[in-house]
N, C-alpha and C positions, 0 to 999 in steps of 0.2 A: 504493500500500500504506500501511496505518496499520502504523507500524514501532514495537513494544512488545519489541523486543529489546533495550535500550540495557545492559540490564548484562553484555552480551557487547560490545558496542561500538554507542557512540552513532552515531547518524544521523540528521539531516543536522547538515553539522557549518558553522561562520559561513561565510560567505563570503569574511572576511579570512584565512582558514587556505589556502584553494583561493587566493586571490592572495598569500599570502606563497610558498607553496610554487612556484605559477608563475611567481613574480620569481625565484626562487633557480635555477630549471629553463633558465631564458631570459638573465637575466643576470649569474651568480655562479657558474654551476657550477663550480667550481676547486676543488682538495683544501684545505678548512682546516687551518693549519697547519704546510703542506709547502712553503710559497713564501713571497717578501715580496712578488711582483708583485700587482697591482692585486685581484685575481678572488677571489685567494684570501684576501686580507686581509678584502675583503667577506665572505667567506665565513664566516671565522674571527668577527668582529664580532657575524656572525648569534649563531653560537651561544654566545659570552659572553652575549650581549643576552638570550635564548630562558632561559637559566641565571640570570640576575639577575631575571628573573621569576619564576621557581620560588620562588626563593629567598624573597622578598616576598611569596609566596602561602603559604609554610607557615614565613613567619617564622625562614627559615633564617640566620643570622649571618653566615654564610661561604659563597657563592654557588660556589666550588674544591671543597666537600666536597660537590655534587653532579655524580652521575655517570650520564651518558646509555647506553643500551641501549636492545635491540628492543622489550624488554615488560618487564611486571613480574616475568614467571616468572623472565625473565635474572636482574633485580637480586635478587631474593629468592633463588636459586642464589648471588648472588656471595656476597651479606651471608650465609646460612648455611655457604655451605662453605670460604667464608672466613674464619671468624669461631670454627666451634666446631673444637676438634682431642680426638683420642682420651682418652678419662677425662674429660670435658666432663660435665654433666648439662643438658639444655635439659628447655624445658617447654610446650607448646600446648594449644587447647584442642580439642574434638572439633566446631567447625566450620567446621576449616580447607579452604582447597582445595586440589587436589594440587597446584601450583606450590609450599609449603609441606609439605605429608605427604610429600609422595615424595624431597627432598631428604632431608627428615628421616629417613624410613626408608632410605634409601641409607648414611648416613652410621652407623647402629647396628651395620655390618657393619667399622668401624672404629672402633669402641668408641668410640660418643658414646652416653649411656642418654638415654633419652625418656621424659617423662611427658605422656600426656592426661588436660585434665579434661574432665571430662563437663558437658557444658552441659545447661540445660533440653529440656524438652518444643519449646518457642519459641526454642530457639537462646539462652538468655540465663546469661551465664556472672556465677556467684559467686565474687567475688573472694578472699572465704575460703578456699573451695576450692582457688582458685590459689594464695594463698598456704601454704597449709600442703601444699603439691606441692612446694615449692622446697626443695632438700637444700641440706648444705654446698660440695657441688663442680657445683651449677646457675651457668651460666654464662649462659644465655640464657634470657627469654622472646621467643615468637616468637606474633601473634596477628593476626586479621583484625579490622579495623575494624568492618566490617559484614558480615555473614554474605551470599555470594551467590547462595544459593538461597533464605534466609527475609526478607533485608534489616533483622534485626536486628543492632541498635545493638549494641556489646559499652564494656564502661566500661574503655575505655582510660587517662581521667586518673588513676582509681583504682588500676589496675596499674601507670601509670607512676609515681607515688608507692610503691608496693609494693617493684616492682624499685629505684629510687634508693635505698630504706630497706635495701636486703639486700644492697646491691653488684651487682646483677645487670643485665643489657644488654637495652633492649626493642626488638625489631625489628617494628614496625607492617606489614603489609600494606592498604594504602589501596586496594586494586581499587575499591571499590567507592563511594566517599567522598571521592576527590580531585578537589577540583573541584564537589564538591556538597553538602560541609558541611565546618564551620572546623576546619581543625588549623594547631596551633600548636608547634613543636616542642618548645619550650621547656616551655611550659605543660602539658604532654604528658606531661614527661619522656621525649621519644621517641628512644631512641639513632641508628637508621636506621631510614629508612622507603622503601619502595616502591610505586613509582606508574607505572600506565602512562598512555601517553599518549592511549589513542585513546577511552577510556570516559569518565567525569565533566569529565575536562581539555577535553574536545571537540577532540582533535586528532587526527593520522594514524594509522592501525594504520603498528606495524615503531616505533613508538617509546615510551620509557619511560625511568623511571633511580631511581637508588638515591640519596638522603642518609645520609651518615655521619656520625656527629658527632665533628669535631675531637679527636682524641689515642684513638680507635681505629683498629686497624691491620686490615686485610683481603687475606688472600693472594691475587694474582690470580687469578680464574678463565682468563683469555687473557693472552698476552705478546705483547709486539711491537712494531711501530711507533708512538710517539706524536709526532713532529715535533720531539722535541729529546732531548735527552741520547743523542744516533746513538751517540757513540763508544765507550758503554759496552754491557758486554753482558749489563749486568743492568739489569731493570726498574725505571723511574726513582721514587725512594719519593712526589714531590711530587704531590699531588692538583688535576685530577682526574686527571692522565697515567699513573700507578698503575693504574689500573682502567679508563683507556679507552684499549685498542690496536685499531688497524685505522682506516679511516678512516670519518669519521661521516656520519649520513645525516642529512646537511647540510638537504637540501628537508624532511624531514621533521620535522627539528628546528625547524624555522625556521617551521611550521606549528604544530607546538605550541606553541613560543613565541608566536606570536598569537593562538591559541586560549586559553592564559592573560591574556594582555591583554584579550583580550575577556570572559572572564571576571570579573577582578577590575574592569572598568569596570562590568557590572551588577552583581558583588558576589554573592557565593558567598552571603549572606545571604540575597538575591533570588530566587536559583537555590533556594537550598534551601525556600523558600516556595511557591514555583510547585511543586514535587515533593512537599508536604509537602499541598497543597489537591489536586492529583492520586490521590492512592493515601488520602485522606481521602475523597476521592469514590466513589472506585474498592471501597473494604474498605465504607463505608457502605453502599450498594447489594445490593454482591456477597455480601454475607454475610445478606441477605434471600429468596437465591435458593435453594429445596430442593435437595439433591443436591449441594452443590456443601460442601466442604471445604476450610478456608482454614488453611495451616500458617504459624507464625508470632507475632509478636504482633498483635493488633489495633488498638493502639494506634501512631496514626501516627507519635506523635511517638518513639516508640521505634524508628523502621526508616528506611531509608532506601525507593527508590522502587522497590520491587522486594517482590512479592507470588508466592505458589507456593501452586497449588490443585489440586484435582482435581473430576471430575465425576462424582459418582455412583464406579460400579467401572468406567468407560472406560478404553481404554489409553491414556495420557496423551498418545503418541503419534498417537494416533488424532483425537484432541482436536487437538491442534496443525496436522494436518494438514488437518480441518475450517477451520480459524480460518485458514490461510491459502488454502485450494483455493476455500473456499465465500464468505467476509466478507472477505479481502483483507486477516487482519490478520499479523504476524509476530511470534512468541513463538517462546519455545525450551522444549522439551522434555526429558526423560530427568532424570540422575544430576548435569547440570552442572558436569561434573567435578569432585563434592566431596561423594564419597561418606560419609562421615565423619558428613558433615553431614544426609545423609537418613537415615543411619542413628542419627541421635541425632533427630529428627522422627519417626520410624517413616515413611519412605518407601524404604526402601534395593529392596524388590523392586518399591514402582511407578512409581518418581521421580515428577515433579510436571509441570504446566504452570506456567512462570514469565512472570510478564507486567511487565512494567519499564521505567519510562517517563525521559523525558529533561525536560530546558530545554523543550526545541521540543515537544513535545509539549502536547494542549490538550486542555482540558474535553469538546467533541466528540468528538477521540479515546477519550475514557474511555466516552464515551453509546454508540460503536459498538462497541466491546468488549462492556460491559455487556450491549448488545440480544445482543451475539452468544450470550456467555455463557447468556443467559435462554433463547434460542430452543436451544441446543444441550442446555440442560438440562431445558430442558421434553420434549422428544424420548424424553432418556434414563430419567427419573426415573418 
Protein backbone atom coordinates (compact mmCIF):
# COMPACT_ATOMS: atom_id res chain seq x y z
CA UNK A 1 0.00 0.00 0.00
CA UNK A 2 1.07 3.72 -0.73
CA UNK A 3 0.11 4.94 2.92
CA UNK A 4 -1.06 8.88 2.56
CA UNK A 5 -2.76 8.69 5.82
CA UNK A 6 0.16 10.13 8.19
CA UNK A 7 -1.93 12.88 9.68
CA UNK A 8 -3.89 10.25 11.53
CA UNK A 9 -0.73 8.42 12.30
CA UNK A 10 2.59 8.17 10.53
CA UNK A 11 3.77 4.81 9.00
CA UNK A 12 6.25 3.39 8.66
CA UNK A 13 7.92 4.46 11.58
CA UNK A 14 12.41 4.09 11.99
CA UNK A 15 13.54 1.08 12.60
CA UNK A 16 15.21 2.34 15.84
CA UNK A 17 11.68 2.88 17.52
CA UNK A 18 10.78 -1.05 16.61
CA UNK A 19 14.27 -1.96 18.57
CA UNK A 20 14.09 0.52 21.37
CA UNK A 21 10.63 -0.72 22.05
CA UNK A 22 11.81 -4.56 21.74
CA UNK A 23 14.91 -3.88 24.00
CA UNK A 24 12.48 -2.46 26.68
CA UNK A 25 9.92 -5.74 25.94
CA UNK A 26 12.96 -8.25 26.21
CA UNK A 27 15.16 -6.71 28.72
CA UNK A 28 13.80 -3.92 31.08
CA UNK A 29 10.38 -4.67 31.53
CA UNK A 30 10.08 -3.73 35.26
CA UNK A 31 7.62 -0.88 36.62
CA UNK A 32 9.61 2.48 36.57
CA UNK A 33 9.81 3.95 39.56
CA UNK A 34 8.46 1.31 41.98
CA UNK A 35 11.83 -0.55 42.63
CA UNK A 36 15.66 0.30 43.05
CA UNK A 37 16.48 -3.31 41.77
CA UNK A 38 18.36 -3.44 38.53
CA UNK A 39 15.12 -3.74 35.79
CA UNK A 40 13.42 -1.05 36.93
CA UNK A 41 16.08 1.55 37.30
CA UNK A 42 16.73 0.75 33.45
CA UNK A 43 13.43 1.26 33.01
CA UNK A 44 13.19 4.56 34.91
CA UNK A 45 16.42 5.89 32.82
CA UNK A 46 14.59 5.18 29.68
CA UNK A 47 12.12 7.40 30.28
CA UNK A 48 14.18 10.53 31.92
CA UNK A 49 16.23 9.91 28.62
CA UNK A 50 12.90 9.78 26.18
CA UNK A 51 11.91 13.23 28.38
CA UNK A 52 15.35 15.06 27.94
CA UNK A 53 14.75 14.63 24.29
CA UNK A 54 11.59 16.32 24.07
CA UNK A 55 12.67 18.78 25.96
CA UNK A 56 15.73 19.64 23.35
CA UNK A 57 13.30 19.35 20.51
CA UNK A 58 10.95 22.13 21.51
CA UNK A 59 13.52 23.93 23.57
CA UNK A 60 11.96 23.11 26.77
CA UNK A 61 14.07 24.40 29.94
CA UNK A 62 12.99 22.07 32.20
CA UNK A 63 12.73 18.47 30.90
CA UNK A 64 10.09 17.65 34.92
CA UNK A 65 7.51 20.20 33.28
CA UNK A 66 6.91 17.54 30.63
CA UNK A 67 4.29 15.02 31.08
CA UNK A 68 3.62 11.79 29.30
CA UNK A 69 0.13 10.39 28.35
CA UNK A 70 -1.66 8.17 25.73
CA UNK A 71 -2.29 10.84 23.15
CA UNK A 72 -2.68 14.37 22.69
CA UNK A 73 -6.51 14.32 23.35
CA UNK A 74 -5.31 13.14 27.01
CA UNK A 75 -2.89 16.18 27.40
CA UNK A 76 -5.15 18.75 25.88
CA UNK A 77 -8.10 17.29 28.41
CA UNK A 78 -5.43 17.61 31.23
CA UNK A 79 -4.09 21.26 30.35
CA UNK A 80 -7.92 22.52 29.60
CA UNK A 81 -9.77 21.19 32.51
CA UNK A 82 -7.07 21.61 34.56
CA UNK A 83 -6.32 24.96 33.88
CA UNK A 84 -9.74 26.88 33.36
CA UNK A 85 -12.37 26.94 36.54
CA UNK A 86 -16.00 28.42 36.42
CA UNK A 87 -16.11 32.40 35.59
CA UNK A 88 -12.85 31.78 33.25
CA UNK A 89 -13.28 33.29 29.61
CA UNK A 90 -11.11 31.15 27.01
CA UNK A 91 -10.94 31.61 23.46
CA UNK A 92 -10.20 29.37 20.14
CA UNK A 93 -10.46 29.51 16.87
CA UNK A 94 -13.05 27.68 14.51
CA UNK A 95 -10.54 25.01 13.21
CA UNK A 96 -10.10 23.21 16.19
CA UNK A 97 -10.46 19.53 16.41
CA UNK A 98 -12.70 17.95 18.82
CA UNK A 99 -9.89 16.77 21.24
CA UNK A 100 -10.06 20.77 21.80
CA UNK A 101 -14.03 21.69 21.11
CA UNK A 102 -15.55 19.06 23.20
CA UNK A 103 -13.47 19.80 26.38
CA UNK A 104 -14.30 23.14 25.75
CA UNK A 105 -17.88 22.78 25.33
CA UNK A 106 -18.15 20.33 28.30
CA UNK A 107 -16.71 22.67 30.56
CA UNK A 108 -19.57 25.99 29.49
CA UNK A 109 -21.92 23.65 31.50
CA UNK A 110 -19.66 24.88 34.50
CA UNK A 111 -19.42 28.29 33.80
CA UNK A 112 -16.35 28.69 31.74
CA UNK A 113 -17.69 31.28 28.56
CA UNK A 114 -16.05 30.60 25.17
CA UNK A 115 -15.37 32.50 22.26
CA UNK A 116 -14.70 31.24 18.58
CA UNK A 117 -13.13 33.15 15.86
CA UNK A 118 -13.88 32.57 12.80
CA UNK A 119 -11.16 31.78 10.46
CA UNK A 120 -10.99 32.16 6.76
CA UNK A 121 -12.37 30.41 3.72
CA UNK A 122 -8.56 28.41 3.94
CA UNK A 123 -8.52 28.00 7.48
CA UNK A 124 -6.39 31.10 8.04
CA UNK A 125 -6.86 32.85 11.30
CA UNK A 126 -6.52 36.93 11.81
CA UNK A 127 -4.81 37.66 14.74
CA UNK A 128 -6.90 40.93 15.18
CA UNK A 129 -9.70 39.14 15.35
CA UNK A 130 -8.32 37.02 18.10
CA UNK A 131 -7.33 39.75 19.80
CA UNK A 132 -10.11 41.88 20.11
CA UNK A 133 -12.08 38.33 21.36
CA UNK A 134 -10.16 38.48 24.52
CA UNK A 135 -12.34 40.02 27.53
CA UNK A 136 -11.06 41.15 30.97
CA UNK A 137 -11.73 37.67 32.74
CA UNK A 138 -10.06 35.46 29.38
CA UNK A 139 -7.86 33.33 30.97
CA UNK A 140 -6.84 31.10 28.12
CA UNK A 141 -6.19 30.97 24.40
CA UNK A 142 -6.38 27.53 23.39
CA UNK A 143 -5.21 26.99 19.31
CA UNK A 144 -4.04 24.36 16.64
CA UNK A 145 -0.91 24.60 15.11
CA UNK A 146 -1.96 23.53 11.82
CA UNK A 147 -5.29 22.93 10.84
CA UNK A 148 -5.94 18.81 10.36
CA UNK A 149 -8.11 18.76 7.74
CA UNK A 150 -6.65 21.86 5.41
CA UNK A 151 -2.93 21.75 6.83
CA UNK A 152 -2.90 25.36 7.31
CA UNK A 153 -0.32 27.10 9.19
CA UNK A 154 -2.10 29.35 11.84
CA UNK A 155 0.49 32.30 13.29
CA UNK A 156 1.03 31.16 16.41
CA UNK A 157 4.24 33.43 17.24
CA UNK A 158 1.81 36.33 16.69
CA UNK A 159 -0.65 35.11 19.35
CA UNK A 160 1.85 34.16 21.58
CA UNK A 161 3.02 37.73 21.72
CA UNK A 162 -0.66 38.80 21.99
CA UNK A 163 -1.45 36.45 24.95
CA UNK A 164 2.02 37.41 26.86
CA UNK A 165 0.90 41.32 26.09
CA UNK A 166 -2.79 40.72 27.83
CA UNK A 167 -1.67 38.29 30.65
CA UNK A 168 -3.25 35.43 29.13
CA UNK A 169 -2.03 31.56 28.94
CA UNK A 170 -1.45 29.97 25.36
CA UNK A 171 -2.04 26.38 25.10
CA UNK A 172 -0.75 25.11 21.45
CA UNK A 173 -2.05 21.95 20.09
CA UNK A 174 0.99 20.56 17.96
CA UNK A 175 -1.06 17.22 16.31
CA UNK A 176 -0.03 18.18 13.48
CA UNK A 177 3.40 19.87 13.59
CA UNK A 178 5.42 18.19 16.17
CA UNK A 179 8.17 16.71 14.72
CA UNK A 180 7.69 18.29 11.30
CA UNK A 181 8.25 21.87 11.63
CA UNK A 182 10.23 24.14 14.43
CA UNK A 183 8.62 25.01 17.62
CA UNK A 184 10.35 26.66 20.15
CA UNK A 185 8.67 27.21 23.31
CA UNK A 186 10.12 30.03 24.33
CA UNK A 187 10.19 31.99 21.18
CA UNK A 188 6.58 30.95 20.86
CA UNK A 189 5.49 32.39 23.87
CA UNK A 190 3.83 28.91 24.38
CA UNK A 191 2.56 28.23 27.92
CA UNK A 192 1.65 24.38 27.34
CA UNK A 193 1.70 22.58 24.56
CA UNK A 194 0.45 19.17 23.39
CA UNK A 195 1.93 16.43 21.22
CA UNK A 196 1.21 13.04 20.53
CA UNK A 197 3.50 10.60 19.89
CA UNK A 198 2.79 8.54 17.05
CA UNK A 199 2.16 11.26 14.16
CA UNK A 200 5.06 13.80 13.10
CA UNK A 201 7.20 12.58 16.24
CA UNK A 202 7.39 9.04 14.30
CA UNK A 203 6.66 7.10 17.32
CA UNK A 204 4.06 4.42 18.85
CA UNK A 205 0.28 5.09 18.85
CA UNK A 206 -0.81 4.93 23.18
CA UNK A 207 1.75 7.73 23.45
CA UNK A 208 1.94 11.54 23.84
CA UNK A 209 2.39 14.29 26.75
CA UNK A 210 1.63 17.79 27.62
CA UNK A 211 4.49 20.71 28.46
CA UNK A 212 3.78 23.11 31.17
CA UNK A 213 5.58 25.83 31.63
CA UNK A 214 7.02 26.32 35.11
CA UNK A 215 4.98 28.32 37.87
CA UNK A 216 1.41 27.04 36.25
CA UNK A 217 -0.50 24.87 38.22
CA UNK A 218 -2.98 22.18 36.70
CA UNK A 219 -5.48 20.03 38.64
CA UNK A 220 -5.11 16.52 38.19
CA UNK A 221 -7.08 14.86 35.78
CA UNK A 222 -6.17 11.11 37.50
CA UNK A 223 -4.68 10.46 41.18
CA UNK A 224 -2.72 7.86 42.29
CA UNK A 225 0.29 6.15 42.33
CA UNK A 226 3.51 7.84 41.26
CA UNK A 227 6.53 5.93 43.07
CA UNK A 228 7.03 8.39 45.85
CA UNK A 229 5.53 10.42 48.28
CA UNK A 230 3.29 6.68 49.26
CA UNK A 231 2.75 8.05 52.74
CA UNK A 232 0.72 10.93 51.90
CA UNK A 233 -2.69 10.98 50.72
CA UNK A 234 -2.62 13.70 48.63
CA UNK A 235 -1.32 14.16 45.30
CA UNK A 236 2.36 15.00 45.32
CA UNK A 237 2.53 18.98 43.89
CA UNK A 238 6.25 18.12 42.23
CA UNK A 239 6.34 17.66 38.41
CA UNK A 240 6.12 15.52 36.49
CA UNK A 241 4.44 13.18 39.41
CA UNK A 242 1.57 15.68 39.74
CA UNK A 243 0.04 14.64 36.50
CA UNK A 244 1.51 11.27 35.99
CA UNK A 245 -0.39 8.41 38.04
CA UNK A 246 -0.41 4.94 37.19
CA UNK A 247 2.31 3.26 35.71
CA UNK A 248 3.98 4.30 32.33
CA UNK A 249 4.14 2.79 29.07
CA UNK A 250 7.44 2.30 29.49
CA UNK A 251 8.02 0.37 25.72
CA UNK A 252 6.29 2.95 24.29
CA UNK A 253 7.85 5.75 25.66
CA UNK A 254 11.14 4.43 25.01
CA UNK A 255 10.09 4.26 21.24
CA UNK A 256 9.37 7.75 21.11
CA UNK A 257 12.01 8.80 22.68
CA UNK A 258 14.08 7.33 19.78
CA UNK A 259 11.95 8.24 17.35
CA UNK A 260 12.88 11.85 18.56
CA UNK A 261 16.49 11.02 18.38
CA UNK A 262 16.08 10.09 15.05
CA UNK A 263 14.54 12.94 14.30
CA UNK A 264 16.53 15.79 15.47
CA UNK A 265 19.61 13.67 13.86
CA UNK A 266 18.20 14.42 10.32
CA UNK A 267 16.66 17.64 11.61
CA UNK A 268 13.06 18.62 11.78
CA UNK A 269 14.52 21.35 9.01
CA UNK A 270 15.12 18.24 6.68
CA UNK A 271 11.84 16.62 7.48
CA UNK A 272 10.11 19.68 6.93
CA UNK A 273 11.65 20.08 3.40
CA UNK A 274 11.11 16.72 2.16
CA UNK A 275 7.03 17.57 3.05
CA UNK A 276 7.37 20.93 1.89
CA UNK A 277 8.65 19.45 -2.06
CA UNK A 278 5.88 16.79 -1.53
CA UNK A 279 2.41 18.45 -1.21
CA UNK A 280 4.47 21.30 -3.78
CA UNK A 281 4.40 18.57 -6.15
CA UNK A 282 1.27 17.19 -5.13
CA UNK A 283 -1.02 20.87 -5.19
CA UNK A 284 1.05 21.61 -8.57
CA UNK A 285 -0.28 18.83 -10.55
CA UNK A 286 -3.56 18.37 -8.73
CA UNK A 287 -4.85 21.55 -9.18
CA UNK A 288 -4.47 21.08 -13.14
CA UNK A 289 -6.91 18.21 -12.99
CA UNK A 290 -10.82 19.39 -13.87
CA UNK A 291 -13.21 18.34 -11.25
CA UNK A 292 -11.25 18.01 -8.74
CA UNK A 293 -11.55 20.91 -5.79
CA UNK A 294 -8.63 21.71 -3.41
CA UNK A 295 -9.63 23.27 0.10
CA UNK A 296 -7.11 25.15 1.74
CA UNK A 297 -4.38 27.21 0.93
CA UNK A 298 -2.26 26.70 -2.05
CA UNK A 299 0.49 27.96 -1.07
CA UNK A 300 2.99 25.30 0.20
CA UNK A 301 4.71 27.00 2.36
CA UNK A 302 1.78 28.05 4.31
CA UNK A 303 0.59 24.29 5.21
CA UNK A 304 1.89 21.70 6.43
CA UNK A 305 1.71 18.06 4.59
CA UNK A 306 -1.78 17.57 4.50
CA UNK A 307 -4.19 18.45 1.52
CA UNK A 308 -8.25 17.91 1.58
CA UNK A 309 -10.07 17.62 -1.88
CA UNK A 310 -12.93 16.56 -3.57
CA UNK A 311 -13.92 15.18 -6.97
CA UNK A 312 -16.34 16.52 -8.93
CA UNK A 313 -19.89 15.90 -6.43
CA UNK A 314 -18.51 12.04 -5.59
CA UNK A 315 -19.14 10.90 -2.18
CA UNK A 316 -15.90 11.42 -0.69
CA UNK A 317 -16.36 8.38 0.70
CA UNK A 318 -16.79 6.65 -2.21
CA UNK A 319 -13.53 8.32 -3.51
CA UNK A 320 -11.46 6.80 -0.68
CA UNK A 321 -12.70 3.60 -1.13
CA UNK A 322 -11.70 3.72 -4.92
CA UNK A 323 -8.02 4.99 -3.98
CA UNK A 324 -7.69 2.13 -1.69
CA UNK A 325 -9.87 -1.18 -3.31
CA UNK A 326 -8.73 -0.15 -6.92
CA UNK A 327 -4.80 1.90 -6.65
CA UNK A 328 -3.65 0.58 -3.20
CA UNK A 329 -3.57 3.94 -1.87
CA UNK A 330 -4.62 4.92 1.93
CA UNK A 331 -6.30 8.38 2.62
CA UNK A 332 -8.95 9.13 5.06
CA UNK A 333 -12.02 10.38 4.43
CA UNK A 334 -15.29 12.11 6.11
CA UNK A 335 -15.44 15.11 8.84
CA UNK A 336 -11.90 14.05 10.47
CA UNK A 337 -13.19 14.70 13.55
CA UNK A 338 -13.09 18.53 13.28
CA UNK A 339 -16.14 19.59 12.29
CA UNK A 340 -15.63 23.05 13.01
CA UNK A 341 -13.30 23.01 10.69
CA UNK A 342 -15.30 21.84 7.52
CA UNK A 343 -17.76 23.87 8.51
CA UNK A 344 -15.71 27.18 8.23
CA UNK A 345 -14.28 25.52 4.52
CA UNK A 346 -17.90 24.87 3.44
CA UNK A 347 -17.53 21.02 3.62
CA UNK A 348 -19.55 20.20 6.84
CA UNK A 349 -22.21 18.09 4.70
CA UNK A 350 -19.58 16.48 2.21
CA UNK A 351 -16.38 16.26 4.27
CA UNK A 352 -13.23 15.87 2.01
CA UNK A 353 -10.68 13.38 0.93
CA UNK A 354 -7.58 14.04 2.81
CA UNK A 355 -4.29 12.96 1.56
CA UNK A 356 -1.18 13.44 3.92
CA UNK A 357 2.17 12.59 3.41
CA UNK A 358 5.16 11.78 5.80
CA UNK A 359 9.33 11.73 6.08
CA UNK A 360 9.10 8.23 4.27
CA UNK A 361 7.01 9.17 1.82
CA UNK A 362 8.40 9.84 -2.00
CA UNK A 363 8.17 11.79 -5.00
CA UNK A 364 6.67 8.20 -6.69
CA UNK A 365 4.31 8.02 -4.04
CA UNK A 366 2.97 11.49 -5.02
CA UNK A 367 3.07 10.35 -9.21
CA UNK A 368 0.68 7.22 -8.16
CA UNK A 369 -1.68 9.33 -6.36
CA UNK A 370 -1.65 11.85 -8.92
CA UNK A 371 -2.31 9.11 -11.80
CA UNK A 372 -4.86 7.81 -9.53
CA UNK A 373 -6.56 11.17 -8.96
CA UNK A 374 -6.46 11.99 -12.87
CA UNK A 375 -7.95 8.49 -13.99
CA UNK A 376 -10.69 8.77 -11.07
CA UNK A 377 -11.52 12.17 -12.21
CA UNK A 378 -11.42 11.63 -15.78
CA UNK A 379 -14.33 8.91 -15.19
CA UNK A 380 -16.32 11.37 -13.11
CA UNK A 381 -16.07 14.78 -14.78
Amino acid sequence: MIYLDNAATTWPKPPVVIEAMEKVLTQMGANPGRAAHGMALMASRTIVKARESIARLFNIPDASCIVFGPNATFALNQAIKGFLKPGDHVVTTSMEHNSVFRPLWSLQKQGVKMSIVQCSETGQLDVEKLEKALQPNTALIVMTHASNVTGTLLPVKEVGEVATARGVKLLLDAAQTAGVYPIDVQKLHIDMLAFPGHKGLLGPQGTGGLYVREGIELIPLLEGGTGGNSESPEQPQVMPDRLESGTHNTAGIAGLGAAVDYIMEQTVDKVRRHELELVAHFLDEVKKMPGITIYGPQNPEQKVGVVSLNVANADCGEIGYLLDQVYGIGVRTGLHCAPNAHRTIGTLESGTVRVSFSYFNTHDDVEQCLKAFSEIARNLV
